[in-house]
CHARMM internal coordinates of N, CA and C (Angstrom, degrees):
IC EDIT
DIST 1 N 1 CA 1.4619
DIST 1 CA 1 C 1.5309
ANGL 1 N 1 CA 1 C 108.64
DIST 1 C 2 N 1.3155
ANGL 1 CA 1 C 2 N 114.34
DIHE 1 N 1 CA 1 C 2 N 126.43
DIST 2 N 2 CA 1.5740
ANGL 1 C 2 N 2 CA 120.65
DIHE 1 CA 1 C 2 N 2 CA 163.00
DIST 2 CA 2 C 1.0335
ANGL 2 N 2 CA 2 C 114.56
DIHE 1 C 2 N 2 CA 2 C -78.54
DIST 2 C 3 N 1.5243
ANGL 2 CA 2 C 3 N 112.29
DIHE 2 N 2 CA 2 C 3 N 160.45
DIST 3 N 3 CA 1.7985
ANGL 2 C 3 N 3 CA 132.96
DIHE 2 CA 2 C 3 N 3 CA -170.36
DIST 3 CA 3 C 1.5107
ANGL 3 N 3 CA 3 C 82.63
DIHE 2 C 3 N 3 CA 3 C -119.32
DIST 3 C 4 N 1.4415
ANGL 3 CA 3 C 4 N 99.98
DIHE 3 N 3 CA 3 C 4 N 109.04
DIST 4 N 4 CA 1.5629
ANGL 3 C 4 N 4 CA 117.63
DIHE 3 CA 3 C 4 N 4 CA 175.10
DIST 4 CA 4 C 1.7504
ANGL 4 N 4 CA 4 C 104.52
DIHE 3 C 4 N 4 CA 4 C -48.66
DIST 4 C 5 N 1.0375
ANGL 4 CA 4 C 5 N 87.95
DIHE 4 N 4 CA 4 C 5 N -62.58
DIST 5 N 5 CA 1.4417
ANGL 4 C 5 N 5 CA 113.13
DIHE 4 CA 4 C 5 N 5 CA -160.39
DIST 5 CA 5 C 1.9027
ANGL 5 N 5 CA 5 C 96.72
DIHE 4 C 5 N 5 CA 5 C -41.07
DIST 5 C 6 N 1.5142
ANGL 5 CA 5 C 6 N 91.63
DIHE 5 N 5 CA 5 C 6 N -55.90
DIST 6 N 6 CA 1.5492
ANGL 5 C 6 N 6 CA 101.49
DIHE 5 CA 5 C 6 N 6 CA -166.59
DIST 6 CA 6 C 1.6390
ANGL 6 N 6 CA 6 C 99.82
DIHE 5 C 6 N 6 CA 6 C -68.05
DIST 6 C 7 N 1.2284
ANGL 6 CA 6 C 7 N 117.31
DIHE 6 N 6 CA 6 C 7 N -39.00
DIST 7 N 7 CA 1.5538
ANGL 6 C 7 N 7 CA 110.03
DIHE 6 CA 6 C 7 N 7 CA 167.86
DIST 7 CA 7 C 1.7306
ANGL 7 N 7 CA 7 C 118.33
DIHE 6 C 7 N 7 CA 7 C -46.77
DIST 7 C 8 N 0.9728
ANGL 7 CA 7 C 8 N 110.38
DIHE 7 N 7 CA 7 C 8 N -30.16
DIST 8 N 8 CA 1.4953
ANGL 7 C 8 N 8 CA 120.66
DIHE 7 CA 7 C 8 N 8 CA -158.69
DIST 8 CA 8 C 1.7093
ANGL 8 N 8 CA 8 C 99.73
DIHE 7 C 8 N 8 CA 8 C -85.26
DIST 8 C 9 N 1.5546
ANGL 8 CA 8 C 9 N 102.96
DIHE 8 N 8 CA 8 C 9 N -39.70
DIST 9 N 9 CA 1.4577
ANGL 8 C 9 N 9 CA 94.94
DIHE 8 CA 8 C 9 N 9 CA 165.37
DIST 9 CA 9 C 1.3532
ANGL 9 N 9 CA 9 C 127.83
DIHE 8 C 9 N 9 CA 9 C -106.95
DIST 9 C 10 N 1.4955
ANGL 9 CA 9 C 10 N 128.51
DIHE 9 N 9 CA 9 C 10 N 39.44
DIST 10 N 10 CA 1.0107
ANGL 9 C 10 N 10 CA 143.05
DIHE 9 CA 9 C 10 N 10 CA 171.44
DIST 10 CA 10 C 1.7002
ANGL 10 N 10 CA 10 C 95.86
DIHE 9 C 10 N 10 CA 10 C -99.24
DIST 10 C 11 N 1.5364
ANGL 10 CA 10 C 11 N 98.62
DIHE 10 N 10 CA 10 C 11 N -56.87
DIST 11 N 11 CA 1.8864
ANGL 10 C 11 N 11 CA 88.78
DIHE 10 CA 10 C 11 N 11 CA 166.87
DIST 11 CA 11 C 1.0489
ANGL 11 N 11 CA 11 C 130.18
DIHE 10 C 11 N 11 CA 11 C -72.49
DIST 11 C 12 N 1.3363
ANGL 11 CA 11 C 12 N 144.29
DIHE 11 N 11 CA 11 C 12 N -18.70
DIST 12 N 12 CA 1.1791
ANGL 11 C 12 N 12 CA 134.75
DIHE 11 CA 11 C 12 N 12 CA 143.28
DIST 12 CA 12 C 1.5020
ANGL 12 N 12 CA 12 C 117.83
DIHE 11 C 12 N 12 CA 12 C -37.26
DIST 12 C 13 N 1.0861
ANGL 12 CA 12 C 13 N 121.82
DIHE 12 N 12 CA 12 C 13 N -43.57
DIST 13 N 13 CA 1.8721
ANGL 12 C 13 N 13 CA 135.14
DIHE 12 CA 12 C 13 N 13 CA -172.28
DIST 13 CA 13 C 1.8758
ANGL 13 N 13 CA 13 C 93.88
DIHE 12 C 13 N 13 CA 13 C -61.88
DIST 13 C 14 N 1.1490
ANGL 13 CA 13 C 14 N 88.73
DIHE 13 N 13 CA 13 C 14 N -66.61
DIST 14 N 14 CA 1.8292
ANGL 13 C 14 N 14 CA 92.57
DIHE 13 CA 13 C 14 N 14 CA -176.74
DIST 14 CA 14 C 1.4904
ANGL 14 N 14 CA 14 C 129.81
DIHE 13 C 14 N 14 CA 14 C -62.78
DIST 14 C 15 N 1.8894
ANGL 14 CA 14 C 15 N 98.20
DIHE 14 N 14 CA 14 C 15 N -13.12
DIST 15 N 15 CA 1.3777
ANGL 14 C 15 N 15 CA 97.68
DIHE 14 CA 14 C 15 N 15 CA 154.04
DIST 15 CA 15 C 1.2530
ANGL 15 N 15 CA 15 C 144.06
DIHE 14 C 15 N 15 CA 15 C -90.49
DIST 15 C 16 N 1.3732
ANGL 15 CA 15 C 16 N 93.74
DIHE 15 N 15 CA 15 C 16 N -0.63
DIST 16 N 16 CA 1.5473
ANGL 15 C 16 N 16 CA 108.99
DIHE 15 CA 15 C 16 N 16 CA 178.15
DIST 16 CA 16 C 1.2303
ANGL 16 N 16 CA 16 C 121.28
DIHE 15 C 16 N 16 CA 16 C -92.80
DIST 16 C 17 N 1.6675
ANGL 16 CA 16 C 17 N 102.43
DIHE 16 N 16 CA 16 C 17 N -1.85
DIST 17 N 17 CA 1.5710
ANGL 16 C 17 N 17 CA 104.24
DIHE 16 CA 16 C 17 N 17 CA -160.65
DIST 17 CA 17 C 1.8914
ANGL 17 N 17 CA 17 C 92.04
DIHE 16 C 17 N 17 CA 17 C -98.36
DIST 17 C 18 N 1.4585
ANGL 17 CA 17 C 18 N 109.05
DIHE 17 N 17 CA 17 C 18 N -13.48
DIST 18 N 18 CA 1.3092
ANGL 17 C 18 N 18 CA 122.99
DIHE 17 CA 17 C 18 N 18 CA -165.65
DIST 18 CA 18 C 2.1328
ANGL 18 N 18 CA 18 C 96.28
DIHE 17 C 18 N 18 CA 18 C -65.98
DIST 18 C 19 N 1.7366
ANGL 18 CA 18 C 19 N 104.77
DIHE 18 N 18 CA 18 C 19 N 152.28
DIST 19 N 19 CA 0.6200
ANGL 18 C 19 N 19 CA 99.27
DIHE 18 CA 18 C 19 N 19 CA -163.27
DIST 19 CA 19 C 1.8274
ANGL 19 N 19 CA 19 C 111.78
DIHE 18 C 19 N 19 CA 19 C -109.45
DIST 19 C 20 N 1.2308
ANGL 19 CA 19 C 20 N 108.12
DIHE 19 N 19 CA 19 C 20 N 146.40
DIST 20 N 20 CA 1.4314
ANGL 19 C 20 N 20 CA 104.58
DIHE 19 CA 19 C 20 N 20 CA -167.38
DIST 20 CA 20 C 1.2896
ANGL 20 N 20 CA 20 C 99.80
DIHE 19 C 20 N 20 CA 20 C -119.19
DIST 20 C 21 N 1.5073
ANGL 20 CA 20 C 21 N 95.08
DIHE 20 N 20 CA 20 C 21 N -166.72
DIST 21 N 21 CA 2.0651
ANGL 20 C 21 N 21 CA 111.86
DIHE 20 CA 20 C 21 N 21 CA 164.99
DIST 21 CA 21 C 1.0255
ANGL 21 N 21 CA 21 C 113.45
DIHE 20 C 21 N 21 CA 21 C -91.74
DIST 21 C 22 N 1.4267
ANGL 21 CA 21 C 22 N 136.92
DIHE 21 N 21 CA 21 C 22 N 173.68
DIST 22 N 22 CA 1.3221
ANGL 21 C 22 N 22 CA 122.41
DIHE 21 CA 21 C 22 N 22 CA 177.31
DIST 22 CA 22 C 1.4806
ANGL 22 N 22 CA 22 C 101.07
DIHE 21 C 22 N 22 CA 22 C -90.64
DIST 22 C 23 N 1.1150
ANGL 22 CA 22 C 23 N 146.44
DIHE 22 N 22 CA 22 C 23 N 5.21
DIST 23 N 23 CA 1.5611
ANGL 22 C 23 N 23 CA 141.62
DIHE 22 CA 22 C 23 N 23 CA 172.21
DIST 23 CA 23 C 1.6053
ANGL 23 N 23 CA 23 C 106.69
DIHE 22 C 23 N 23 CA 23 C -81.68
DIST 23 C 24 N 1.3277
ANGL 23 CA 23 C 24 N 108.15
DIHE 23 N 23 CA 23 C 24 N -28.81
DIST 24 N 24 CA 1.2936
ANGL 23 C 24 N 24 CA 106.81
DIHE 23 CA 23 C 24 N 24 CA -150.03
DIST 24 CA 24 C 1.5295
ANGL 24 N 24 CA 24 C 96.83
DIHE 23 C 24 N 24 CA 24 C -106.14
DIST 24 C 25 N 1.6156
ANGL 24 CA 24 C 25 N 128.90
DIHE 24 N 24 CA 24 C 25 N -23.78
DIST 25 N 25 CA 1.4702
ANGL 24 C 25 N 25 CA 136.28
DIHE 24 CA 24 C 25 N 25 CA 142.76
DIST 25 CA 25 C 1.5034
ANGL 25 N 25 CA 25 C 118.64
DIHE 24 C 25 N 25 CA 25 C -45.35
DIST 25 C 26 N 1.0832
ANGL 25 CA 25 C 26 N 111.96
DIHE 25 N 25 CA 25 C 26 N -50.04
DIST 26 N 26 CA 1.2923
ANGL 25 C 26 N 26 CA 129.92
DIHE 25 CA 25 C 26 N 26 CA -172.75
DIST 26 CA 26 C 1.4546
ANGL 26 N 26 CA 26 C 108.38
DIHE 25 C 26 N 26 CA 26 C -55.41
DIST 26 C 27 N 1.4965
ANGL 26 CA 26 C 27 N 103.08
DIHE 26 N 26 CA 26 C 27 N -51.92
DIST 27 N 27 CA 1.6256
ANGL 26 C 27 N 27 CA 110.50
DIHE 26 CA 26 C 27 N 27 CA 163.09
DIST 27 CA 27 C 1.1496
ANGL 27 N 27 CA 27 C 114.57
DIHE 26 C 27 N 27 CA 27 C -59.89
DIST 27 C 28 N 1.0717
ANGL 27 CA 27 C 28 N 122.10
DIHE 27 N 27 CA 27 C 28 N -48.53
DIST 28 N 28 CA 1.8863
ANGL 27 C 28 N 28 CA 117.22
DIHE 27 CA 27 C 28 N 28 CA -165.78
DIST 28 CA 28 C 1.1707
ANGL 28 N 28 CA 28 C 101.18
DIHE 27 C 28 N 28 CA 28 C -71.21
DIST 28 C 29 N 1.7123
ANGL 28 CA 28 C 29 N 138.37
DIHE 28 N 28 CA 28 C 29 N -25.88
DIST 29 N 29 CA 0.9285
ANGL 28 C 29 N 29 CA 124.66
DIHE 28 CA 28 C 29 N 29 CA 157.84
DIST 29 CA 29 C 1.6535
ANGL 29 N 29 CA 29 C 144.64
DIHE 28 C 29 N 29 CA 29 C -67.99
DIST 29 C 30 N 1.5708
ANGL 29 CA 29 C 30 N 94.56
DIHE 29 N 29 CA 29 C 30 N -22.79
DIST 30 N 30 CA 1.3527
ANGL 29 C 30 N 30 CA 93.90
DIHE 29 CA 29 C 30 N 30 CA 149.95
DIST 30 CA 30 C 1.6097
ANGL 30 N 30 CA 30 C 146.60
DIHE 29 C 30 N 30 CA 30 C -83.98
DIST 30 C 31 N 1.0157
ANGL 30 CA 30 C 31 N 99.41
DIHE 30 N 30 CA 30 C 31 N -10.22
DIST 31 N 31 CA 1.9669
ANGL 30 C 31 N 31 CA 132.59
DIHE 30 CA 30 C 31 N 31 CA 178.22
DIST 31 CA 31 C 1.5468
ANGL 31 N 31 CA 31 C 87.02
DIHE 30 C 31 N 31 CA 31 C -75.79
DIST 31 C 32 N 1.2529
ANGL 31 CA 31 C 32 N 136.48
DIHE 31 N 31 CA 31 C 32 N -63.53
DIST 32 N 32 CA 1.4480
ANGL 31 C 32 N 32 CA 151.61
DIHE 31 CA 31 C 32 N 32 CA 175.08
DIST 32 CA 32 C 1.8931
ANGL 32 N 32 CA 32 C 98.07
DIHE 31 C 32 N 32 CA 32 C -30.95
DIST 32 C 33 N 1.2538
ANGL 32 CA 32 C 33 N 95.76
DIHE 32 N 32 CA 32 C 33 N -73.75
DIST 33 N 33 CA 2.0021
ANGL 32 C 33 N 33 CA 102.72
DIHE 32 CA 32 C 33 N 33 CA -178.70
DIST 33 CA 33 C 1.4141
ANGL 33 N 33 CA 33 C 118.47
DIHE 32 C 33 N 33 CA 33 C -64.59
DIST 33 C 34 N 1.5585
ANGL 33 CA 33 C 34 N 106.61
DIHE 33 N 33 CA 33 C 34 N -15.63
DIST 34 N 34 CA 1.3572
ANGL 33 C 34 N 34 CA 110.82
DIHE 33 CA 33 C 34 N 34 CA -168.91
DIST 34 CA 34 C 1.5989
ANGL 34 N 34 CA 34 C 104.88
DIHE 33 C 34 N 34 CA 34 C -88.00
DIST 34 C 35 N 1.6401
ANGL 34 CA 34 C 35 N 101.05
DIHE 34 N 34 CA 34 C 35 N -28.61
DIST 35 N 35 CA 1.3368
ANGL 34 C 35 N 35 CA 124.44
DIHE 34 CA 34 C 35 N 35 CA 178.50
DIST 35 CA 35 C 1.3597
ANGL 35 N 35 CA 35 C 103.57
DIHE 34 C 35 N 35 CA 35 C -71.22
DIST 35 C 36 N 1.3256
ANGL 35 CA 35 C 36 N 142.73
DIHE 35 N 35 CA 35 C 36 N -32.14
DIST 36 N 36 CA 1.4090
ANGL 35 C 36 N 36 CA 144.80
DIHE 35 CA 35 C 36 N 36 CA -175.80
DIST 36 CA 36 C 1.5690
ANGL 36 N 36 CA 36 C 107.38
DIHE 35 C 36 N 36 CA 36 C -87.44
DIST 36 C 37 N 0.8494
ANGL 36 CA 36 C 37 N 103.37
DIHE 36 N 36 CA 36 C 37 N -19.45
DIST 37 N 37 CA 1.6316
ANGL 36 C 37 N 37 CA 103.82
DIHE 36 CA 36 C 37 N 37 CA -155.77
DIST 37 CA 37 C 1.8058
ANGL 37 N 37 CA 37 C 83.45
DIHE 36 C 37 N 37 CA 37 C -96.28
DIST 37 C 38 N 1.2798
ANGL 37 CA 37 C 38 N 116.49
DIHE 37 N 37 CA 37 C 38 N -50.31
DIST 38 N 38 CA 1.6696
ANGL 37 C 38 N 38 CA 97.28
DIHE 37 CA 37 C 38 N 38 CA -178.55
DIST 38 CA 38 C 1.6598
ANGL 38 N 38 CA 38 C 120.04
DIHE 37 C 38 N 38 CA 38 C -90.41
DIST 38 C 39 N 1.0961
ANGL 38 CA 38 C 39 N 112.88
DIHE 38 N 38 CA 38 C 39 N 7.86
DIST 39 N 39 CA 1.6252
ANGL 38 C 39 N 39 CA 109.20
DIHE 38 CA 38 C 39 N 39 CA 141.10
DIST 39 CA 39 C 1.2505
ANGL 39 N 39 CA 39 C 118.78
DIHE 38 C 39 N 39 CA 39 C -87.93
DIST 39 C 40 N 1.2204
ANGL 39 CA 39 C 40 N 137.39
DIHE 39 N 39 CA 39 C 40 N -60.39
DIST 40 N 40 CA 1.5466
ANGL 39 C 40 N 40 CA 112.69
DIHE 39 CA 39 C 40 N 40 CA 154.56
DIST 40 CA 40 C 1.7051
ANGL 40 N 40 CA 40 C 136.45
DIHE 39 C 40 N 40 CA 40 C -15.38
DIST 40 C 41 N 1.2916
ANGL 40 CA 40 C 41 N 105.06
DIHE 40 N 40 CA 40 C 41 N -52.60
DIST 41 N 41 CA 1.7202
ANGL 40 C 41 N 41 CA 123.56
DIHE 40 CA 40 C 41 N 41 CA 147.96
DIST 41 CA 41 C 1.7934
ANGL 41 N 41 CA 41 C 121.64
DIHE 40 C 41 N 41 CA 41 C -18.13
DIST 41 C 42 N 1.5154
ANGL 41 CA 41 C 42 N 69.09
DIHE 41 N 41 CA 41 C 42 N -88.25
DIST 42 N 42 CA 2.0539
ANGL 41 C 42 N 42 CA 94.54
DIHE 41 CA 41 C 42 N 42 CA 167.87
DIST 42 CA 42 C 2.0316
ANGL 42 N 42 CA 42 C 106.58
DIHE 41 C 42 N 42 CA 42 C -47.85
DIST 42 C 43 N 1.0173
ANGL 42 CA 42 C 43 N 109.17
DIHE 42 N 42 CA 42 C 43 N -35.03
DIST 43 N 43 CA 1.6473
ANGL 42 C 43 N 43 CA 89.17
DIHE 42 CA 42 C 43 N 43 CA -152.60
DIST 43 CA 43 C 1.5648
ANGL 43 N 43 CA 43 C 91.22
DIHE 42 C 43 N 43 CA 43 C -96.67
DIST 43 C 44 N 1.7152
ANGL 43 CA 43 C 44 N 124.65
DIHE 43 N 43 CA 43 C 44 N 1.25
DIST 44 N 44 CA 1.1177
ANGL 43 C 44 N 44 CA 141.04
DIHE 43 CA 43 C 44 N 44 CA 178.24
DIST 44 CA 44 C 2.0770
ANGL 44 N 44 CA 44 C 101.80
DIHE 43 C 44 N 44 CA 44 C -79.97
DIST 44 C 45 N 1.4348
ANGL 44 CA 44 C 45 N 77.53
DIHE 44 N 44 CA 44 C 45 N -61.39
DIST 45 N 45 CA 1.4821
ANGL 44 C 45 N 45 CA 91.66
DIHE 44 CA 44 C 45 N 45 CA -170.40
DIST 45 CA 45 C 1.8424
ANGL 45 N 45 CA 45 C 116.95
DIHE 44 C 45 N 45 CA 45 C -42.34
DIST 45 C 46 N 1.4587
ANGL 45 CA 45 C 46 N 101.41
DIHE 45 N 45 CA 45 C 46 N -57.22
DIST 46 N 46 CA 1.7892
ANGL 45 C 46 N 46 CA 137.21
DIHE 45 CA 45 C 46 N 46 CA 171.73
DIST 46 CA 46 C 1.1817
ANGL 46 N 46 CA 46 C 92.70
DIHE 45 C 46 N 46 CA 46 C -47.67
DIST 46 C 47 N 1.5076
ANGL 46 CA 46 C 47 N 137.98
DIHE 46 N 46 CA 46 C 47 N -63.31
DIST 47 N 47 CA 1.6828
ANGL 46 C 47 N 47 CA 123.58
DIHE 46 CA 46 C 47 N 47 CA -159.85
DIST 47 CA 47 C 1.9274
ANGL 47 N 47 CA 47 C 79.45
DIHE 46 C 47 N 47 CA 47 C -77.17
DIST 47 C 48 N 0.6571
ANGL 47 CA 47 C 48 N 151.09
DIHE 47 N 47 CA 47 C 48 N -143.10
DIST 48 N 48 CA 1.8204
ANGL 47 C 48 N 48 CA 152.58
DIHE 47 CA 47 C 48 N 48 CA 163.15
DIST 48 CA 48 C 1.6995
ANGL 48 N 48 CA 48 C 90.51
DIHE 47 C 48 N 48 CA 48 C 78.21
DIST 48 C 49 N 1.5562
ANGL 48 CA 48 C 49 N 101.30
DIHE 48 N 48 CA 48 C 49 N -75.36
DIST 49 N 49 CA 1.6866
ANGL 48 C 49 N 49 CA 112.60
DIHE 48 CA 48 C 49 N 49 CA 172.62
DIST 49 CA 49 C 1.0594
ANGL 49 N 49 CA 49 C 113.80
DIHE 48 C 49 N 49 CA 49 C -37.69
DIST 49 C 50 N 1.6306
ANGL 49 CA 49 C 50 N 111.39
DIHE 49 N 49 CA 49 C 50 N -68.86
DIST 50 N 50 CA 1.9273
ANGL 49 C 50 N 50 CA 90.76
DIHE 49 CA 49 C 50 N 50 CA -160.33
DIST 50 CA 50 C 1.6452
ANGL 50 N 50 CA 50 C 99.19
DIHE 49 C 50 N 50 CA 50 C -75.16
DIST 50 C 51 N 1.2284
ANGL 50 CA 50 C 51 N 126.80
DIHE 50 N 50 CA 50 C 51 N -35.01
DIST 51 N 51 CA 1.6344
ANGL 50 C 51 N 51 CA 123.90
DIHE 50 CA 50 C 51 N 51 CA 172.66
DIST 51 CA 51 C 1.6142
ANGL 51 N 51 CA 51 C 105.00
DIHE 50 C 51 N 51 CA 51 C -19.19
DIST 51 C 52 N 1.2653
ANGL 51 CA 51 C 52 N 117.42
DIHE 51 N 51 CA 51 C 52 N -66.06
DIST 52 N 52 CA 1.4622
ANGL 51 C 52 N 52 CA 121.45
DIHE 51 CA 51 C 52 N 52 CA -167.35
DIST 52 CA 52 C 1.6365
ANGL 52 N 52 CA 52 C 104.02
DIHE 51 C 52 N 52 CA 52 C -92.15
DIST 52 C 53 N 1.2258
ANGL 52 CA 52 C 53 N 125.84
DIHE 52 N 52 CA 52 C 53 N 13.34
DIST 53 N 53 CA 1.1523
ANGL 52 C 53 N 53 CA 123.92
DIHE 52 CA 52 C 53 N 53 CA 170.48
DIST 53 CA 53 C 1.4246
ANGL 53 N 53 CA 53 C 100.34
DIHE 52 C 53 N 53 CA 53 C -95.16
DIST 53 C 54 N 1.0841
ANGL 53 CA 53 C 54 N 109.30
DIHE 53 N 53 CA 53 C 54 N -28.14
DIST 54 N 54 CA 1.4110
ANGL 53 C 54 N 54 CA 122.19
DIHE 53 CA 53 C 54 N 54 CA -168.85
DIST 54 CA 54 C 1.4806
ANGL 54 N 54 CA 54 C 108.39
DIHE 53 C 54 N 54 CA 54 C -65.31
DIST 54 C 55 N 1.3836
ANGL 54 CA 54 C 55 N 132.89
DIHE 54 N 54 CA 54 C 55 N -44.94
DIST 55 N 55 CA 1.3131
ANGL 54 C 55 N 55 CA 155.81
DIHE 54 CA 54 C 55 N 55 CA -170.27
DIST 55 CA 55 C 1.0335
ANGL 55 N 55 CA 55 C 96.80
DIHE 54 C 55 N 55 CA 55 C -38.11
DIST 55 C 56 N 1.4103
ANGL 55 CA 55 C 56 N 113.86
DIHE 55 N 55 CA 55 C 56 N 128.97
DIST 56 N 56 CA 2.0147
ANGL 55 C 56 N 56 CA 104.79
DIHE 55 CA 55 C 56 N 56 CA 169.30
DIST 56 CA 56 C 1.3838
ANGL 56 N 56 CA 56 C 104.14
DIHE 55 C 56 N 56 CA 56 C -79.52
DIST 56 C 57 N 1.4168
ANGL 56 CA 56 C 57 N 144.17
DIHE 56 N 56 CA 56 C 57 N -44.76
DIST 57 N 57 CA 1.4590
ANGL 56 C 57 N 57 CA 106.58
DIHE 56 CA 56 C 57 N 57 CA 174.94
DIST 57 CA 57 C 1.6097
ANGL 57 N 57 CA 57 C 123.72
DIHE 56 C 57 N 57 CA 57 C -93.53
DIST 57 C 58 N 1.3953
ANGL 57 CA 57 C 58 N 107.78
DIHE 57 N 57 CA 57 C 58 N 58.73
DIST 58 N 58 CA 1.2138
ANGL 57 C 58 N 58 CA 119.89
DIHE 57 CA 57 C 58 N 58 CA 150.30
DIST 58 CA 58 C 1.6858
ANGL 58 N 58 CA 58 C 115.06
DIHE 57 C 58 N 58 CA 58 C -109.56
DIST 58 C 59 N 1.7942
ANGL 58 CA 58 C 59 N 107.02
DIHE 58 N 58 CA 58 C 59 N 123.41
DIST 59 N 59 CA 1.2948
ANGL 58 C 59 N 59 CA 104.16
DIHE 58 CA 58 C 59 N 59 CA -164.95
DIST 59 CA 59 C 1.7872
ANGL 59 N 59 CA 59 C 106.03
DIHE 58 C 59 N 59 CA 59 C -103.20
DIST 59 C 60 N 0.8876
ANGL 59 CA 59 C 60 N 98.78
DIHE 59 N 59 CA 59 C 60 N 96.01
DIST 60 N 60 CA 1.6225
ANGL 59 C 60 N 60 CA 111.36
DIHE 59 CA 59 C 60 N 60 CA -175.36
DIST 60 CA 60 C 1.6292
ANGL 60 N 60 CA 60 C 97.40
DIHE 59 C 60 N 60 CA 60 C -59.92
DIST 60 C 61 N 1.4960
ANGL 60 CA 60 C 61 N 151.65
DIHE 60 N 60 CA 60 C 61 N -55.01
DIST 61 N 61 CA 1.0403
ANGL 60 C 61 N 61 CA 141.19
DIHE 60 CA 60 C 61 N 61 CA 165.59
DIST 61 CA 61 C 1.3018
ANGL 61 N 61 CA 61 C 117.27
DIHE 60 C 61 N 61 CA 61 C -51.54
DIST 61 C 62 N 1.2318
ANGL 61 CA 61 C 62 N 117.78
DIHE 61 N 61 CA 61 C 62 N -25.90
DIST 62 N 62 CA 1.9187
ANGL 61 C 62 N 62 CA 108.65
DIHE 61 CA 61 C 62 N 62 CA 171.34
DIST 62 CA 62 C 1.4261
ANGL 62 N 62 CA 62 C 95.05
DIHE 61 C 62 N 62 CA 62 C -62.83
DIST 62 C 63 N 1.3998
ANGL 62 CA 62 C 63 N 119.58
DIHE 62 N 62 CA 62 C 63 N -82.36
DIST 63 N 63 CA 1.4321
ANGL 62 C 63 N 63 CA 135.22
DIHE 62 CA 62 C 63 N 63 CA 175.49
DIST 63 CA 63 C 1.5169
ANGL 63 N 63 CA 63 C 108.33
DIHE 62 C 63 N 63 CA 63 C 0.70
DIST 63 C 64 N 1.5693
ANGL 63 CA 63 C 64 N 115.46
DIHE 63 N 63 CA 63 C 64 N -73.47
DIST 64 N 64 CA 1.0921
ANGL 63 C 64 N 64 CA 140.31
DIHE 63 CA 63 C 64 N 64 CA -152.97
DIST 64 CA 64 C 2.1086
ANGL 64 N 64 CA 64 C 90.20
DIHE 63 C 64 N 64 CA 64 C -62.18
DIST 64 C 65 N 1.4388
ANGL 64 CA 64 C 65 N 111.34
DIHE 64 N 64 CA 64 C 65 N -63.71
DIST 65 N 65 CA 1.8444
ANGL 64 C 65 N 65 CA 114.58
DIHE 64 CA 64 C 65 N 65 CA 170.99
DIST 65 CA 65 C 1.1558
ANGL 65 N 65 CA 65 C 119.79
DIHE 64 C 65 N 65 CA 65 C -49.18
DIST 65 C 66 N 1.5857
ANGL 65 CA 65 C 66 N 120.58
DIHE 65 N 65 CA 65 C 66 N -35.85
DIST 66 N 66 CA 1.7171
ANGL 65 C 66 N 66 CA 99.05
DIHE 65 CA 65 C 66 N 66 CA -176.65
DIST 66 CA 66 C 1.9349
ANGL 66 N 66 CA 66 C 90.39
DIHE 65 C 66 N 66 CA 66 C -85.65
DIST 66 C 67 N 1.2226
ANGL 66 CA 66 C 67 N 127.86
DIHE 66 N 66 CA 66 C 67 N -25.32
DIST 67 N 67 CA 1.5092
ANGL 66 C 67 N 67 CA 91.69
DIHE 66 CA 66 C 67 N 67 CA -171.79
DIST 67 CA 67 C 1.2583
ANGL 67 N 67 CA 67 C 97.53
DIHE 66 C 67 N 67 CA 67 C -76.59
DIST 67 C 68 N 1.1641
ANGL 67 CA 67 C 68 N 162.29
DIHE 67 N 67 CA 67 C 68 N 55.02
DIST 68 N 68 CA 1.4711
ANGL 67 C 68 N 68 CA 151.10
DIHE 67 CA 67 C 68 N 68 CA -153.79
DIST 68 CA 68 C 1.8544
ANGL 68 N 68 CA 68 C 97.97
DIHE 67 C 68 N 68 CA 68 C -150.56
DIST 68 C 69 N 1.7789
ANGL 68 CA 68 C 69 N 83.84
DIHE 68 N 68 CA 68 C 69 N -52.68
DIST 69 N 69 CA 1.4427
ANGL 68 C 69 N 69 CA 93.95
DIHE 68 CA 68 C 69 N 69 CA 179.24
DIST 69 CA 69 C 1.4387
ANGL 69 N 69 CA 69 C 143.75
DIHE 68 C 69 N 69 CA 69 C -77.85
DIST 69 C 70 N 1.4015
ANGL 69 CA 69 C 70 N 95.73
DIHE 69 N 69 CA 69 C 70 N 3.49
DIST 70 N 70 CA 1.8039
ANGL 69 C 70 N 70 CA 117.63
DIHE 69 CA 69 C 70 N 70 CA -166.27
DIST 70 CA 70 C 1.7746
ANGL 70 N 70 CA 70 C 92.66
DIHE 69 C 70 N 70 CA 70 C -99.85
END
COOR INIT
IC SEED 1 N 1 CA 1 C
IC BUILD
């Protein structure tokens, strides 16, 4: 039985080892930071969310009826 997971980053490993141009590295390396930088974003954004979800007079069941009802 394979470990998906571990399969998944065994190809990642062998794709990195693959050989490019430097324009086209150069990109993947920025797609790479650009890729870090907006999950960082997201996991910014999500603690922000439940923070104000959290609020007792925030009524998450009102919320939840008018988008339901439009």
């Amino acid at each position: 039985m394979v470990d998906i997971s571990h399969a998944d980053e065994q190809k990642g490993a062998v794709a990195s080892r693959q050989r490019s141009c430097k324009e086209c590295f150069k990109q993947a390396e920025e797609n790479q930071a650009k890729k870090k930088l907006l999950q960082e974003q997201a996991k910014v954004n999500l603690r922000a969310m439940e923070d104000w979800l959290s609020r007792p007079e925030v009524d998450v069941a009102g919320l939840v009826s008018d988008e339901t009802s439009q």
